[in-house]
Residue frames as qw, qx, qy, qz and C-alpha x, y, z in Angstrom:
[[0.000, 0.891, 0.453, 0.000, 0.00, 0.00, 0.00],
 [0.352, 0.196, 0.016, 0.915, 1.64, 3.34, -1.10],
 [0.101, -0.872, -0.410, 0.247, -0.16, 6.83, 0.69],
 [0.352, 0.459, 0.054, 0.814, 0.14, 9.83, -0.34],
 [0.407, -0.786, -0.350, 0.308, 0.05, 12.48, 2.58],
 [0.222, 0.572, -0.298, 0.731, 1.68, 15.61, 3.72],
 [0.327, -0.088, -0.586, 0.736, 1.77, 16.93, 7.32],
 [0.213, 0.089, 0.277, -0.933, -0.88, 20.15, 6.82],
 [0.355, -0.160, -0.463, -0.797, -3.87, 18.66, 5.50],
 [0.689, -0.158, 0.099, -0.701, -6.99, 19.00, 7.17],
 [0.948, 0.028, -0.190, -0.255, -8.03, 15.28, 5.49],
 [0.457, 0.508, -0.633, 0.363, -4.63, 13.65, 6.53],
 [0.047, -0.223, 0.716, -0.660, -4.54, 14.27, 9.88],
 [0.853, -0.069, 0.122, -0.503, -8.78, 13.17, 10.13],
 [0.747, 0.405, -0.521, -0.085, -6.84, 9.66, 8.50],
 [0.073, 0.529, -0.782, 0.323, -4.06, 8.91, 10.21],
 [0.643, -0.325, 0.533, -0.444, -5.46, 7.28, 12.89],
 [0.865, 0.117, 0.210, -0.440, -7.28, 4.50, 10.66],
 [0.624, 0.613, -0.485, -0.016, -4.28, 4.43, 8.00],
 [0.005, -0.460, 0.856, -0.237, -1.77, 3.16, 11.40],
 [0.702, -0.097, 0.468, -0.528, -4.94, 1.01, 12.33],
 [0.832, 0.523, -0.022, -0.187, -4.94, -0.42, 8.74],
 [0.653, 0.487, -0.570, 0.109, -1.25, -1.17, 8.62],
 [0.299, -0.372, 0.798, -0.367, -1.11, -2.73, 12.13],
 [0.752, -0.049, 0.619, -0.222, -3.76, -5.15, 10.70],
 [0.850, -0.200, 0.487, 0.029, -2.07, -5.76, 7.48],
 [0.081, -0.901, 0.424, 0.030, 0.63, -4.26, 7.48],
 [0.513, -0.244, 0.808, 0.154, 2.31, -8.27, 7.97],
 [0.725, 0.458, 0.507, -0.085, 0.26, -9.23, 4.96],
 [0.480, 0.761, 0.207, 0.383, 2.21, -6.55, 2.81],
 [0.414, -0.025, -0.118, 0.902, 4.51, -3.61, 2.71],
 [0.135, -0.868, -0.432, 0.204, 3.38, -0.08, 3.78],
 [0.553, 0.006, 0.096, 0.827, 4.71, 2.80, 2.79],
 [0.013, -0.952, -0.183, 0.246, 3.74, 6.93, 3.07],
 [0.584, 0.071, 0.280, 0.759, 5.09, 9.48, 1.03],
 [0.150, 0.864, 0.231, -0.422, 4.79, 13.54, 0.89],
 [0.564, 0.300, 0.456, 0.620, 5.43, 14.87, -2.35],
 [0.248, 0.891, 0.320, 0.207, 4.71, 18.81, -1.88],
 [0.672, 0.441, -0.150, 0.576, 6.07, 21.14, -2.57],
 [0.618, -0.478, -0.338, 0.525, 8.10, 22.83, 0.97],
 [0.199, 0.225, 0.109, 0.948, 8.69, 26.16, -0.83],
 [0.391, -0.413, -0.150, -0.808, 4.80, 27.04, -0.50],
 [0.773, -0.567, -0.127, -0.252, 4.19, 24.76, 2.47],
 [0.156, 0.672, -0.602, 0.401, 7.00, 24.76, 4.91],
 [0.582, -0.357, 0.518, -0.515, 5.16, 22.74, 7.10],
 [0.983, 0.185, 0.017, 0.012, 5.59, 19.52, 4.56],
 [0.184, 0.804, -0.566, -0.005, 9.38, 19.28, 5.17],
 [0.764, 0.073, -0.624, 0.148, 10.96, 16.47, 5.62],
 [0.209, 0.120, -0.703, 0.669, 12.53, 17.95, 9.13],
 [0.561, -0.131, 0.410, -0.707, 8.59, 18.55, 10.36],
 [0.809, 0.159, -0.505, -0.256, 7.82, 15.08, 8.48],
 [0.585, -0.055, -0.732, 0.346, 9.93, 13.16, 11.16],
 [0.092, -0.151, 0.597, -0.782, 8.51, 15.18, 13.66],
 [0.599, 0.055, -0.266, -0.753, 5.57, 13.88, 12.54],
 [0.740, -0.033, -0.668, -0.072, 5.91, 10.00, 12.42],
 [0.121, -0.024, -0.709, 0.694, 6.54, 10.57, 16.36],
 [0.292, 0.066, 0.225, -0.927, 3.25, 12.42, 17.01],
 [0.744, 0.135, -0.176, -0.630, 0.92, 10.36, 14.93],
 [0.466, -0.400, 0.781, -0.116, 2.93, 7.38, 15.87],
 [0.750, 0.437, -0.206, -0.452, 3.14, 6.06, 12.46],
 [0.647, -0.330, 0.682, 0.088, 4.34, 2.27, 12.00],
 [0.766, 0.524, 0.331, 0.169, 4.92, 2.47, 8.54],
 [0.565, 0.089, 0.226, 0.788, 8.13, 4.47, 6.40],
 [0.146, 0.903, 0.244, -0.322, 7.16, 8.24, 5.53],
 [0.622, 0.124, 0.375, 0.677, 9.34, 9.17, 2.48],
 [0.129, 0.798, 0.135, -0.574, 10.13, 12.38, 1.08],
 [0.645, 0.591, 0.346, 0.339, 9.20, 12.41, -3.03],
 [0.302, -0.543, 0.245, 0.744, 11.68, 16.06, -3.12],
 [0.077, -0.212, 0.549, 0.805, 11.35, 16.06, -6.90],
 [0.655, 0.290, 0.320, -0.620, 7.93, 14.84, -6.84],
 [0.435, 0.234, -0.702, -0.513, 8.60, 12.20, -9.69],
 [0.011, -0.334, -0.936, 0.110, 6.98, 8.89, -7.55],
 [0.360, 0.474, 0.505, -0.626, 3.88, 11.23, -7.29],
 [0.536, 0.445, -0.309, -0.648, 3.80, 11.94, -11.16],
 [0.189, 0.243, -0.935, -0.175, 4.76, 8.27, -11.81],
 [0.188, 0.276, 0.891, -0.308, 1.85, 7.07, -9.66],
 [0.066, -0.560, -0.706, -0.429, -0.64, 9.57, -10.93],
 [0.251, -0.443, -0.616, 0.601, -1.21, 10.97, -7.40],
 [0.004, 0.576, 0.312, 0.756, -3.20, 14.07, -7.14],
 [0.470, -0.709, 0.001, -0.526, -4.43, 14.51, -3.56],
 [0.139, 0.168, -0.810, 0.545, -3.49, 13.76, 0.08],
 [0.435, -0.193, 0.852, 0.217, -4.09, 11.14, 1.01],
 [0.908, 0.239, -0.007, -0.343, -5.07, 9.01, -1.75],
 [0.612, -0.388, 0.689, 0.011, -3.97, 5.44, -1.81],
 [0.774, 0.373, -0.363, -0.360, -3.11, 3.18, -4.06],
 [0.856, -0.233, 0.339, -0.314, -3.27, -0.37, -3.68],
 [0.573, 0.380, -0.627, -0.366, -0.86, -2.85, -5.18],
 [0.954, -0.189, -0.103, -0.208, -1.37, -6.49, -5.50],
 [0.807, -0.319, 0.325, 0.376, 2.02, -9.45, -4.74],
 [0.633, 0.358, 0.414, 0.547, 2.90, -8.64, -8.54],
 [0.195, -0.217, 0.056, 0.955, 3.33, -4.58, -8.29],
 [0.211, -0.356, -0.515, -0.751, 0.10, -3.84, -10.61],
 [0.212, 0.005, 0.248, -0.945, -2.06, -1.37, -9.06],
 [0.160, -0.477, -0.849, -0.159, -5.63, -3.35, -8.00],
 [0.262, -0.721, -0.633, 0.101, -6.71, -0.08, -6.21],
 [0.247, 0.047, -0.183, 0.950, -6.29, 3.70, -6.02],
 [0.326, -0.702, -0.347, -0.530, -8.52, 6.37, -4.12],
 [0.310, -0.647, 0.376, -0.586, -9.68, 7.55, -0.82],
 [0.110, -0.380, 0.685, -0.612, -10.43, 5.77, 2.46],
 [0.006, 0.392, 0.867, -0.307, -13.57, 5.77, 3.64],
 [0.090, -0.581, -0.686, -0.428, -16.98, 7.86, 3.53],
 [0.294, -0.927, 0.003, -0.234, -16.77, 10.24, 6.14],
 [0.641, 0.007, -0.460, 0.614, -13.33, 11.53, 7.42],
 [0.337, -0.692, 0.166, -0.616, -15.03, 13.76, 9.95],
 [0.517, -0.427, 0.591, -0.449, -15.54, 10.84, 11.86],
 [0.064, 0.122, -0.980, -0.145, -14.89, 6.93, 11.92],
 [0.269, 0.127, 0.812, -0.503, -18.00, 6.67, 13.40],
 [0.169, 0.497, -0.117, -0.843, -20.01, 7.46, 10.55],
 [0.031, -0.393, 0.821, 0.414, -18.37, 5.55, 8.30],
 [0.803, 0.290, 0.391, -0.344, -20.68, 3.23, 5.83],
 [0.907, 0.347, 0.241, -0.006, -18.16, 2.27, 3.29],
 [0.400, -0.785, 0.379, 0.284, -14.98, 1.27, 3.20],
 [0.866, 0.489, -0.105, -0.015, -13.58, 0.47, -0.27],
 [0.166, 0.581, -0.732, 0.315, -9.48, 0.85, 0.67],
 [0.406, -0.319, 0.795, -0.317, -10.11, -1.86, 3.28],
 [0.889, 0.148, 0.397, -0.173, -12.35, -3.81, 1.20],
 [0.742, 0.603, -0.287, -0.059, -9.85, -3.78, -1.60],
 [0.041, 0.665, -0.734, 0.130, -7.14, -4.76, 0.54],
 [0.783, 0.021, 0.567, -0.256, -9.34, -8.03, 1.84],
 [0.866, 0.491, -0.019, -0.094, -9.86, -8.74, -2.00],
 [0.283, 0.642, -0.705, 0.103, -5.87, -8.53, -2.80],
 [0.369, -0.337, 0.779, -0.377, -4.92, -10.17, 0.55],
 [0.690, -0.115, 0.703, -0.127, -7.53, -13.40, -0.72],
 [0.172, -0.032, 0.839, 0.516, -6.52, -13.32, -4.59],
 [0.229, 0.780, 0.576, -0.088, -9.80, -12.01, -5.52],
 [0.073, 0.561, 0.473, 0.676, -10.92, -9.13, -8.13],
 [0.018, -0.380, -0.334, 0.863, -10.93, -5.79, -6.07],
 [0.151, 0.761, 0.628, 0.055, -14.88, -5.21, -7.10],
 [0.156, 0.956, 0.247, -0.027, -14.23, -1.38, -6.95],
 [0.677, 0.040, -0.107, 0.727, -10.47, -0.53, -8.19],
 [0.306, 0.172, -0.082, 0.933, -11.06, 3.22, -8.13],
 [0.212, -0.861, -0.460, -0.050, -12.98, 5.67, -6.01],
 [0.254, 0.805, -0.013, 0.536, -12.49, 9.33, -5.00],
 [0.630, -0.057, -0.398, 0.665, -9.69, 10.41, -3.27],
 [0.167, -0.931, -0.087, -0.313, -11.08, 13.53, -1.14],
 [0.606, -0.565, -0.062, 0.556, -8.34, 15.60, 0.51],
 [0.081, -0.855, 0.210, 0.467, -5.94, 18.47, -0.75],
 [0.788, 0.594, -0.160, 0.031, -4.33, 18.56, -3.68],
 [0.749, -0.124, -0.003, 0.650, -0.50, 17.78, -4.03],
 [0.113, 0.958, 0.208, -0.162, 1.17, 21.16, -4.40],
 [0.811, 0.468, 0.177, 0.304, 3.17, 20.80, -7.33],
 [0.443, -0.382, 0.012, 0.811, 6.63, 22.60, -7.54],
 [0.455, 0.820, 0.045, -0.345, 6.74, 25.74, -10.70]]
């Protein structure tokens, strides 16, 4: 599972929680991996030095990478924080988009396609919905 994040966004930080929840349960099943890709000129607050202050605070249990040139983000497609993408044993993308249905609040929730697609991978099954919308901030591309 590859994430795209940064540090300021609004939708990010609603996330987190569920994303460390999601790679503590399977997280063994697969690699994990986060990655900010904006750009630190216009958001100082996506650096790499407030990035590691980060993985402390949100007590992430997964890598947090900084994309600097932003080429994994063009390479993937990426376009918002977060949005995930899903790959299968064989590297080919079975899933990209958001979360869930409501990142105000877990409680909400009514439909979780990023967990169900990871079930489907995880038992060799056809991820029924490969793409859904990734709500959150855009990346913020260098000039």
């Amino acid at each position: 599972m590859v994430m795209f994040i940064c540090n300021h966004c609004p939708y990010v930080r609603a996330y987190i929680p569920r994303l460390v929840a999601l790679a503590s349960q399977y997280g063994g099943k697969g690699g994990v991996v986060a990655i900010s890709s904006n750009d630190v000129s216009t958001y100082p607050e996506d650096s790499f030095d407030h990035m590691r202050m980060m993985v402390g605070q949100w007590g992430l249990n997964f890598p947090y990478l900084y994309d600097e040139n932003q080429s994994v983000a063009r390479a993937y497609g990426a376009e918002r924080t977060p949005e995930i993408f899903l790959l299968d044993p064989q590297g080919v993308c079975r899933y990209e988009g958001g979360v869930d249905d409501s990142y105000q609040s877990e409680e909400k929730v009514k439909d979780r396609p990023l967990r169900d697609a990871i079930e489907q991978v995880i038992a060799g099954h056809e991820v029924t919905r490969p793409r859904t919308w990734a709500i959150g901030c855009t990346i913020k591309w260098k000039k």
